[in-house]
ROZANU-885209 format. One record per residue: y, x, z of N, C-alpha, C in turn; residue number from 1; residue in three letters. Coordinates in Angstrom, 2 decimals. Layout:
       n.v       n.u       n.w      ca.v      ca.u      ca.w       c.v       c.u       c.w   pos   code
         Y         X         Z         Y         X         Z         Y         X         Z   NUM    ALA
...
END
This chain:
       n.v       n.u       n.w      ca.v      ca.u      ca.w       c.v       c.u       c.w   pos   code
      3.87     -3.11      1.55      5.18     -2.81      1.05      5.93     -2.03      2.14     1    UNK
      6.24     -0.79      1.68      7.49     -0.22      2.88      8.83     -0.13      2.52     2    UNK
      9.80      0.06      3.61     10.97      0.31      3.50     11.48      1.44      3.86     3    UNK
     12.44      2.10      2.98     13.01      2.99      3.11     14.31      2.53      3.76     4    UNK
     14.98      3.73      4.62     15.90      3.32      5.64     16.81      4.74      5.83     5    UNK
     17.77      4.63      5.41     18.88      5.80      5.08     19.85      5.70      5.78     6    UNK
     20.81      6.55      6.66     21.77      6.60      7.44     22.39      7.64      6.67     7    UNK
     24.18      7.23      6.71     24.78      8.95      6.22     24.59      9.25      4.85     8    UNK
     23.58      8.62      4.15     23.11      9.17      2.82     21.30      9.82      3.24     9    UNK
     21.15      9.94      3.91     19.93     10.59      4.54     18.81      9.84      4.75    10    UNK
     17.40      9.67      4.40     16.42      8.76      4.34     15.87      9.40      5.94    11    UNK
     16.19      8.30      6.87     15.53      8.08      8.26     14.23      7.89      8.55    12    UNK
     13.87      7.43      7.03     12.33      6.72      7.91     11.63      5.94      6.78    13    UNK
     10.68      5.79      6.77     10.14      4.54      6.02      8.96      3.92      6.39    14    UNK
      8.83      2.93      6.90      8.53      2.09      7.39      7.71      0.78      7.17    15    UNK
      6.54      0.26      7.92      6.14     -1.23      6.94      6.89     -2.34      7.59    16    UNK
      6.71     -3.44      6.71      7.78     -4.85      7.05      8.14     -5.08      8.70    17    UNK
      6.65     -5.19      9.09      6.83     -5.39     10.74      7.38     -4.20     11.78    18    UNK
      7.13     -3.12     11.35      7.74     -2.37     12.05      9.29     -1.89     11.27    19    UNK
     10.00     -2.12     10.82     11.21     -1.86     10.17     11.71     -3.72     10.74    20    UNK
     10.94     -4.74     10.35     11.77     -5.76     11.56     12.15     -5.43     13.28    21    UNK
     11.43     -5.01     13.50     10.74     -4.53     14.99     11.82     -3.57     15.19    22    UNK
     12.38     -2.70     14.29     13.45     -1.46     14.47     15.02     -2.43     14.40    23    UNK
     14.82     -3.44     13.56     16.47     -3.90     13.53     16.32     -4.47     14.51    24    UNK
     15.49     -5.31     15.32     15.33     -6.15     16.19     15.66     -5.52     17.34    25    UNK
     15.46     -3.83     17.46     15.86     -3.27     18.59     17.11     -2.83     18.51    26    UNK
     17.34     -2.33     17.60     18.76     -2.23     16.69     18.53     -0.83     16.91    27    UNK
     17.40      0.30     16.76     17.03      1.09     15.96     17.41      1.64     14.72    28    UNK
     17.44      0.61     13.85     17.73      0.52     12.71     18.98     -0.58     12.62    29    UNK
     20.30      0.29     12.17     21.29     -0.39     12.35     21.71     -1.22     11.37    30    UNK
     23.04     -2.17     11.55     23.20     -3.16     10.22     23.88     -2.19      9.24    31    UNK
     24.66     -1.41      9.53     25.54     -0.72      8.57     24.66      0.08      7.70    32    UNK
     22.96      0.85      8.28     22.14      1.20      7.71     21.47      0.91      6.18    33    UNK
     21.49      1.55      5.21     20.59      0.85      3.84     19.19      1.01      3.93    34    UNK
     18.71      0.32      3.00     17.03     -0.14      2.95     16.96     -0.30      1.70    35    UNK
     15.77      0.29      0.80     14.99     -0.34     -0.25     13.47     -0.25     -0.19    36    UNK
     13.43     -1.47     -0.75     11.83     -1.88     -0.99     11.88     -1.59     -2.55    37    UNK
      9.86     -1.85     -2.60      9.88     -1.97     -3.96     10.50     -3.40     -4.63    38    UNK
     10.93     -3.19     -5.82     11.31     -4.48     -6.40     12.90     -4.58     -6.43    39    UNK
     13.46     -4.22     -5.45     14.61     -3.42     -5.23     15.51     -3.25     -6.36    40    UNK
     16.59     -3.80     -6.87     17.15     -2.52     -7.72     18.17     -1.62     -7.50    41    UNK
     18.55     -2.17     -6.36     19.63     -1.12     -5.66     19.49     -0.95     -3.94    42    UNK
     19.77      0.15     -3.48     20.02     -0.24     -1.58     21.14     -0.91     -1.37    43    UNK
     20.60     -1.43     -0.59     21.22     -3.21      0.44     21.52     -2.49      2.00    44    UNK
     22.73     -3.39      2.36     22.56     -2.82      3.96     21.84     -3.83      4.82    45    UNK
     21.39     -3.18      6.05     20.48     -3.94      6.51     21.01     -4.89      7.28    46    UNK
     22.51     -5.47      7.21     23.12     -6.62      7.80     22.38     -7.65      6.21    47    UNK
     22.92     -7.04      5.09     22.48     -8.12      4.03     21.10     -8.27      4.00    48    UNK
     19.63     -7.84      4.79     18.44     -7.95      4.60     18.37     -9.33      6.20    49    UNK
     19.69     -8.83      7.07     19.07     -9.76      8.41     20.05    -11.37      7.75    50    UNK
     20.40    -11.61      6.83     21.59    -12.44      6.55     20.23    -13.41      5.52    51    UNK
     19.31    -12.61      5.26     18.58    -13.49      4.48     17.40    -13.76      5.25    52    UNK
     17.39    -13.05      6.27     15.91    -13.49      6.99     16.53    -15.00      7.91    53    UNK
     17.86    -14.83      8.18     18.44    -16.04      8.85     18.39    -17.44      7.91    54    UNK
     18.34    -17.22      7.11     18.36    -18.27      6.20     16.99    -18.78      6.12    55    UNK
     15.77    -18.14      5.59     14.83    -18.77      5.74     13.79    -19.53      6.16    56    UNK
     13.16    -20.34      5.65     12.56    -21.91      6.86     11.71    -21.19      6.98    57    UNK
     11.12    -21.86      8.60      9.93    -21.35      8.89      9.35    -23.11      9.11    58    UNK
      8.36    -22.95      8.67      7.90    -24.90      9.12      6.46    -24.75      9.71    59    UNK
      6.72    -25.16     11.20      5.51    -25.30     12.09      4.59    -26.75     11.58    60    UNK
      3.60    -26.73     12.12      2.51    -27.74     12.65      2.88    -28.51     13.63    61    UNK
      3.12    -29.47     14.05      3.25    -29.95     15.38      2.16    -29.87     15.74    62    UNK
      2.59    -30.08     16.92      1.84    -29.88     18.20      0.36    -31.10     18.02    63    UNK
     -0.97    -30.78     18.44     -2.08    -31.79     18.11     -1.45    -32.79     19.23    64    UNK
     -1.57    -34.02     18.93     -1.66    -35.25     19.93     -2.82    -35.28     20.68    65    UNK
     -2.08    -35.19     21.82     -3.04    -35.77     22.70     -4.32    -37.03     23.39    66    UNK
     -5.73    -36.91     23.28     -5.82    -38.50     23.39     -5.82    -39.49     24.73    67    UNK
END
């Protein structure tokens, strides 16, 4: 799946998941910036794409015990 990534009105880039995280993460890719994926029905800014990645669980394994 890629993302498209528009500044200005202007498509910047498009990108796959990890590297378009990897760009906001540097802030590359800014929040005020839009993005659509497929599935999409409209562009989102990419503050509303980091507002939902904050929300979601991540649930580890603990750690193996030791014997």
């Amino acid at each position: 799946m890629n993302f498209h990534v528009a500044r200005d009105g202007v498509i910047i880039g498009e990108f796959n998941e990890q590297d378009f995280r990897d760009k906001v993460f540097r802030g590359e890719v800014r929040r005020e910036d839009f993005y659509w994926t497929e599935g999409m029905t409209e562009w989102q800014t990419v503050a509303h794409y980091r507002q939902g990645a904050r929300t979601q669980v991540i649930r580890r394994e603990p750690p193996p015990k030791k014997s």
